[in-house]
N, C-alpha and C positions, 0 to 999 in steps of 0.2 A: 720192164715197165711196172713189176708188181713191187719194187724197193729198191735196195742197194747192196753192196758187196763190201765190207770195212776188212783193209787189212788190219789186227790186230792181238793182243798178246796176253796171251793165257797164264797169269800171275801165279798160277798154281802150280802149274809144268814149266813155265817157262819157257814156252815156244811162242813163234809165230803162227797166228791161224786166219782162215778167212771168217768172218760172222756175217751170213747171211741175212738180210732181214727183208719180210713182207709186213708192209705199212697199209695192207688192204685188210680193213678189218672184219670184211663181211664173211657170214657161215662160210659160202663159196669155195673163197677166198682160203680159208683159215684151216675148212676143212684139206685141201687141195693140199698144203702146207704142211698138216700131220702126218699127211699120206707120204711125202717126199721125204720126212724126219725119219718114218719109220721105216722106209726101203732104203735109203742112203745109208743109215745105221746098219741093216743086213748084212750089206755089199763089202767084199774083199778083194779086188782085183788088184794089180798096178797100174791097171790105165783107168781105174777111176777112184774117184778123193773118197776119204774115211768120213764119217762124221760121228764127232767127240762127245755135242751137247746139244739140245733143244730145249728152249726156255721162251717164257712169255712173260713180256712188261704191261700190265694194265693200261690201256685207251695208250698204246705206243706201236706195239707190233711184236711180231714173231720172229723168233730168232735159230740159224741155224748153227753151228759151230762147227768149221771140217777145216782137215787138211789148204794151208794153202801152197800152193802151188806156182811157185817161182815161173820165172821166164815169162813168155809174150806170147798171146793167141795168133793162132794162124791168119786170121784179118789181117793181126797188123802184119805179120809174117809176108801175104800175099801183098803188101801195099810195099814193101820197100825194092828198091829199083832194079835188085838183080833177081826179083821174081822167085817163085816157086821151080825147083827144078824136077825132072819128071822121075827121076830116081827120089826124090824128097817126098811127093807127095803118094808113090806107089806105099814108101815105107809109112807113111803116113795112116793111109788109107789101111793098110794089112794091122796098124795096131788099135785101129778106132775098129778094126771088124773083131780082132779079139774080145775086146771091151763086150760088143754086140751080141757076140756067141755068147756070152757070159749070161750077160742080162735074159735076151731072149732063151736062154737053159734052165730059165729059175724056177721053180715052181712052187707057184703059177707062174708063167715069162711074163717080161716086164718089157715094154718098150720105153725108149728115149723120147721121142719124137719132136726134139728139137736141134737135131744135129746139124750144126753150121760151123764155119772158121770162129767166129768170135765163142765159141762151146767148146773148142779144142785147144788145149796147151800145152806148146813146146818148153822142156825144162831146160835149161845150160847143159842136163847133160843129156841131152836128146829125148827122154823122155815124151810119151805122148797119154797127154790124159784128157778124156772127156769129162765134161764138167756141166753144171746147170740141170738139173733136173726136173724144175719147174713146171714141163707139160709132162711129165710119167704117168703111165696106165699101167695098170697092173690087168693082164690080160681077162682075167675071172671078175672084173668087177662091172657089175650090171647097171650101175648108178646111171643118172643122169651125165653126160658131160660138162664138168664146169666152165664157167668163160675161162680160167686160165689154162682150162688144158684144150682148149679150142683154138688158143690163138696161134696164128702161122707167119710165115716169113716169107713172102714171095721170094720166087727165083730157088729157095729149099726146102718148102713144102710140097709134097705129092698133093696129086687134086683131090686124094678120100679125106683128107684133111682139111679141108675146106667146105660149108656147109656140114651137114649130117652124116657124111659118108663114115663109112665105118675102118678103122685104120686099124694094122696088124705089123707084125714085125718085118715086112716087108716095106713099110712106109719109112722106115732108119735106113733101108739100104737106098730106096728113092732119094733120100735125101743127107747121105756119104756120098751118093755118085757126085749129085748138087755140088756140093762143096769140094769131090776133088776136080770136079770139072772146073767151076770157077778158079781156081788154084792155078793150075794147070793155060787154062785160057786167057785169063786176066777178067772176060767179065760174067754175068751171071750167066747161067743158062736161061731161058726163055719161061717164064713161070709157067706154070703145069697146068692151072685154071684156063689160059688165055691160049694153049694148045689143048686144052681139051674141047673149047669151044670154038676149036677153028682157026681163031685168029693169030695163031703165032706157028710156026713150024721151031724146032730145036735147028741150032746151025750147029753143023758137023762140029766136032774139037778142032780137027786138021784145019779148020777154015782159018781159024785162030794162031795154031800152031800146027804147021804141015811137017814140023821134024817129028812129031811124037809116034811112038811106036804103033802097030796096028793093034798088038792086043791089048796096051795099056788105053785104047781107042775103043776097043771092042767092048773091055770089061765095065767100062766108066756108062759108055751109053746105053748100054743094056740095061744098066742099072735105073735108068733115067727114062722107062717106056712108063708110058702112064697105067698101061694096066698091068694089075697083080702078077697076074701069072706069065704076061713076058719080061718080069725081070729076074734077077738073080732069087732061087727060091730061100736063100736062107744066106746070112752073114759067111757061115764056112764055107758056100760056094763062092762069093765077090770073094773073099780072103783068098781059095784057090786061086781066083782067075788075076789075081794081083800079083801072086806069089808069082806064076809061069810069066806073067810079064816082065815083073822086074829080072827074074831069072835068064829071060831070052834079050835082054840090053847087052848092051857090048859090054866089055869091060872097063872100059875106060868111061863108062857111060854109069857105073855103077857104087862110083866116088864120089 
């Protein structure tokens, strides 16, 4: 909602790139945007994009320039008819927590806090990269919250993320579990606000899908307890408890 995403071609290199652009021109806004220019440029991982260039067009907008990234987000991944299969989305989930360890290891750690299916991209050749960085904190930073780093996404927001609550690298695995749940079930999980105030209970995975294993059960919904400290306390723990899952599938279950 703050611009748009142009695929596009770097006349100098000669490659394909994505060029981000934020058409909100206020301090907020623009500030919000050099902060993402200059942690995305840091960053070296393989499961998340490079960024080449940042630039600004007078009374136009802000611009990012990164790696683009072939293939199709896990949205659309989860909307097509033969579904998410629970081996796809274990492997899934173990390389978006890689990503995670990353980020959360920086220092100062950084969180995402907008991890969803349309933020993850499968490449042709399996490939899994997070993407959009938009709402990033840099954990050491005392500022104000801007509106763009406040906004959420029912159904894969954690509730500290909603009003003033204070979010921590624990809020990215709240909301990995979010999205391999949805994956995994077909719809969302129960938003996090509307069970924190009572009016919603989480429905089991199994209710959805009663073939799926217990620990790939276990791991997902733990992750999905609304407070801090009953979920997974760090990425390389959800990463373990994926790993032993996919590991204890049959084998035929793991093609």
């Amino acid at each position: 909602g703050m611009g748009a995403v142009y695929r596009a071609v770097d006349e100098n290199l000669d490659i394909t790139v994505a060029v981000k652009e934020n058409s909100f021109y206020s301090e907020d806004y623009a500030r919000q945007f050099r902060r993402e220019a200059k942690i995305l440029a840091s960053l070296r991982h393989p499961n998340l994009p490079r960024v080449f260039d940042y630039f600004v067009i007078e009374d136009q907008g802000q611009y990012l320039v990164m790696d683009y990234i072939e293939g199709e987000d896990l949205r659309q991944w989860m909307s097509r008819e033969e579904g998410v299969t629970e081996i796809e989305a274990l492997q899934i989930g173990i390389a978006i927590c890689d990503a995670l360890i990353y980020l959360h290891s920086r220092v100062p750690p950084i969180t995402h806090r907008d991890v969803k299916p349309g933020n993850i991209k499968i490449t042709p050749a399996g490939e899994v990269v997070l993407v959009d960085f938009g709402l990033v904190k840099i954990m050491r930073d005392q500022e104000a919250t801007t509106t763009a780093a406040r906004a959420m996404t029912p159904g894969y927001s954690p509730p500290e993320q909603y009003g003033d609550g204070s979010t921590d690298h624990r809020s990215d695995i709240f909301s990995l579990g979010a999205t391999l749940y949805a994956a995994l079930a077909g719809f969302l999980p129960e938003d996090s606000l509307a069970r924190t105030t009572g009016k919603a209970q989480l429905t089991p995975l199994r209710s959805y899908q009663p073939h799926l294993s217990r620990p790939t059960v276990i791991a997902i919904e733990k992750a999905l307890n609304l407070h801090f400290e009953d979920r997974w306390q760090s990425a390389r723990a959800f990463k373990d408890a994926l790993i032993k899952a996919r590991d204890a599938l049959p084998i035929a279950a793991r093609s």
